[in-house]
N, C-alpha and C positions, 0 to 999 in steps of 0.2 A: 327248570328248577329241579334241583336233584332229590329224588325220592328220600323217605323217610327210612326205605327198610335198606336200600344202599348206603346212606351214612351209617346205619348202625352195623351193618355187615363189614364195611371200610374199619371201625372200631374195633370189633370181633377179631380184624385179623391184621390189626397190630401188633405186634409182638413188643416190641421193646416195649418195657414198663412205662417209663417218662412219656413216652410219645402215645400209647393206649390212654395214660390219664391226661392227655391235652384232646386227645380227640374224643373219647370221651365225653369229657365236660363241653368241645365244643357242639356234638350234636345235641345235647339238653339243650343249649343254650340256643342254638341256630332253630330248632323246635317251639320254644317260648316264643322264641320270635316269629314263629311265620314262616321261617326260609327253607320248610322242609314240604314237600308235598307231601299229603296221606297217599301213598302209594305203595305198595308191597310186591316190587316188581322182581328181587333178588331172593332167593331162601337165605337161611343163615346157615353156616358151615356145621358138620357133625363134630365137630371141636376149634375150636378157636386154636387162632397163635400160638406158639409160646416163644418166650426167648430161650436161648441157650442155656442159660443157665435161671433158675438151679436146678439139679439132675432130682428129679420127681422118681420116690420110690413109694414100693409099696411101704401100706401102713405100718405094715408089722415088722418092718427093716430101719423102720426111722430111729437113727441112734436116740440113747437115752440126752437129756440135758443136763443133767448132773443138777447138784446142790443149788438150789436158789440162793442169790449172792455173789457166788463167784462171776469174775467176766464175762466167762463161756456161758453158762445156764444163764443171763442175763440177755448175751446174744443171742442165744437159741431162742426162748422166748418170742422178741422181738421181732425177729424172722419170722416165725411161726406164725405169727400174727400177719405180717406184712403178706405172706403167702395168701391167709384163708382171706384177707381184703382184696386180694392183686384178682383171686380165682372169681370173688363176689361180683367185681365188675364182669366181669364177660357173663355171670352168671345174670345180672340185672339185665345187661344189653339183649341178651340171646334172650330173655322171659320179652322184653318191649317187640324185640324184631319179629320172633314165631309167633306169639300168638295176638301181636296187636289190633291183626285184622279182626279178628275174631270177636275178639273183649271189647276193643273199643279204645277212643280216643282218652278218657281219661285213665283206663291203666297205662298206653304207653305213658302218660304225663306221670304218673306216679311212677313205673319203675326206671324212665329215665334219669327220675331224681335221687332213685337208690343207685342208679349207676354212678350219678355224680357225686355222692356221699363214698360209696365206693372207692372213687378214685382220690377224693379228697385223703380219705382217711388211711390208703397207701401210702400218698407223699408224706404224711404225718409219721405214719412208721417207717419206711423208708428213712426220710430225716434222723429220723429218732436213731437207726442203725448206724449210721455216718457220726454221729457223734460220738459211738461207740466203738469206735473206729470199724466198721464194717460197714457190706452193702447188701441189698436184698438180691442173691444168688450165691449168696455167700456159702450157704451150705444148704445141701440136701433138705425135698419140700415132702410134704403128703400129696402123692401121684393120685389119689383116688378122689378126691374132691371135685372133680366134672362129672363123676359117672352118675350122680343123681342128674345130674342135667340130662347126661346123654338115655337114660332110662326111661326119662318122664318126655321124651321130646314129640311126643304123640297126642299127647293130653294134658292140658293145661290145668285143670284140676288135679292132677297129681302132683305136676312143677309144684302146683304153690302148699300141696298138701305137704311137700318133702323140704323142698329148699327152702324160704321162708318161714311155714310152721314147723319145721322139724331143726333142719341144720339152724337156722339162722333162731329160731326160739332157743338153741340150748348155748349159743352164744349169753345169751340175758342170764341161763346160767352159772354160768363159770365165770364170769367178768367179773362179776363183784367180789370173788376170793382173790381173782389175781390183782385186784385193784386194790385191795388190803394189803395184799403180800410188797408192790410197788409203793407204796403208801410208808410201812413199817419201815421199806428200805430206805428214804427217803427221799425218795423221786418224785418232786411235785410235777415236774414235765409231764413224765411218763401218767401220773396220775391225772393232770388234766385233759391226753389223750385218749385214755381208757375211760373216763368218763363220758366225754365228746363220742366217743364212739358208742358205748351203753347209751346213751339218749336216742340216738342217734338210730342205732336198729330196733330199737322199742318201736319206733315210727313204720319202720321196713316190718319188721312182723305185723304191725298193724293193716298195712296195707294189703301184705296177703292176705292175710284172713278177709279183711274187708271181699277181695276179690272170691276170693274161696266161698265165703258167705253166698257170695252173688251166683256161681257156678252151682252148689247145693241148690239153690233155693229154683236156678233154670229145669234142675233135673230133678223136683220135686221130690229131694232127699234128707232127710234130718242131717244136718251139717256134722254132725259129732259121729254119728253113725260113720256118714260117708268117708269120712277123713278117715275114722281108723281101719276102715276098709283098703283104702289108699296105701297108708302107710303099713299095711300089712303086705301088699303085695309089693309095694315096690321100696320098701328103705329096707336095707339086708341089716342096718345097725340094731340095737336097741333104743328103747325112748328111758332114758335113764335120770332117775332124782339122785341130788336134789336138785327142787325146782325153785325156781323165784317167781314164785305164785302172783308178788307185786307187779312183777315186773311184766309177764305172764297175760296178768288180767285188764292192765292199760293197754297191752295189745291186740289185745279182744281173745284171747286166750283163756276160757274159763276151763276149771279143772276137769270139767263136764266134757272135753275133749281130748285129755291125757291121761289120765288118773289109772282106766284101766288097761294101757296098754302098757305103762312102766312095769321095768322088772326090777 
């Protein structure tokens, strides 16, 4: 039977897009069922695949999108979005692979499930670019989005203090402006993808935290304490409002953990 940490390392270093979200979703599902041994016989790679395209620049080079409405800034969007989903999967897979021995059989079961929401929610954008007449490599991505992975690759309380309660909390953010703005324009598609997806990582921030909880609470540390220690040392971004405190708080996000490190 083929181990558990070889199927997700096989995943890890697919590159083509299509072919990462069928493999993907097939270790979840091969795992549900039994067909994976707990065995963690392979490390996971210091970066995952990529495909050829799209050419990944730095942040601060990424062209502007222009006027929301037009074609272009509508593409752009889109992309943008299909990228930070495309980089989410390897980032779920690589949290199950490294540290499942560790944490235990129910986090890999939980972040396998963000991998497959992950991949889900590319072919959604994906799709959604096709219709627009483009495809996701279509134009230049944000290069820097593994390096919280590749930072935290040491400590699993960091991963989940940075990736999860940090990047993926300030998605719950910003969704819901852009999901007015898609809304205004009159894109029900589009809006019922952006909302699918906001439900969707409400559940994935929750599960960090839950896990994070669990880590504080082994190293006998006030969880709020610890986290903004974490994220002082290792996220170079800002933790920046506005927040969606709603959103925030079903995922176990009380303000009691952000408040004072926002600028």
């Amino acid at each position: 039977m083929q181990s558990l940490s070889s199927a997700i390392q096989a995943a890890l270093m697919t590159a083509d897009p299509r072919a990462k979200c069928f493999a993907t979703r097939d270790v979840a599902r091969r795992w549900r069922r039994g067909d994976l041994e707990w065995r963690f016989d392979v490390t996971m790679p210091e970066y995952p695949a990529r495909p050829d395209t799209p050419e990944l620049l730095d942040p601060k080079k990424m062209p502007k999108r222009g006027k929301f409405g037009s074609d272009r800034a509508r593409i752009a969007l889109w992309h943008s979005l299909a990228h930070i989903e495309f980089v989410a999967i390897d980032l779920a897979l690589d949290m199950a692979g490294r540290f499942g021995e560790e944490m235990g059989e129910e986090f890999v079961a939980d972040f396998l499930y963000v991998a497959a929401d992950e991949a889900m929610h590319f072919a959604l954008l994906d799709r959604k670019l096709k219709t627009l007449g483009s495809h996701y490599g279509a134009l230049p991505a944000h290069g820097g989005l593994w390096e919280a992975a590749h930072t935290t690759r040491h400590d699993v309380a960091a991963r989940l203090a940075i990736v999860p309660m940090v990047l993926e909390a300030r998605g719950l953010d910003v969704t819901p402006a852009t999901l007015e703005r898609v809304q205004s324009a009159g894109d029900e598609n589009g809006a019922k993808i952006l909302t699918r997806i906001l439900d969707d990582e409400i559940r994935h921030v929750r599960f960090g935290t839950k896990h994070f909880l669990r880590c504080a609470e082994n190293h006998g540390n006030p969880p709020e304490s610890m986290w903004k220690t974490l994220v002082q040392r290792y996220f170079r971004g800002a933790v920046k409002p506005p927040f969606n405190d709603s959103a925030r708080l079903a995922a176990g996000l009380s303000r009691e953990f952000y408040a004072e490190v926002a600028l």
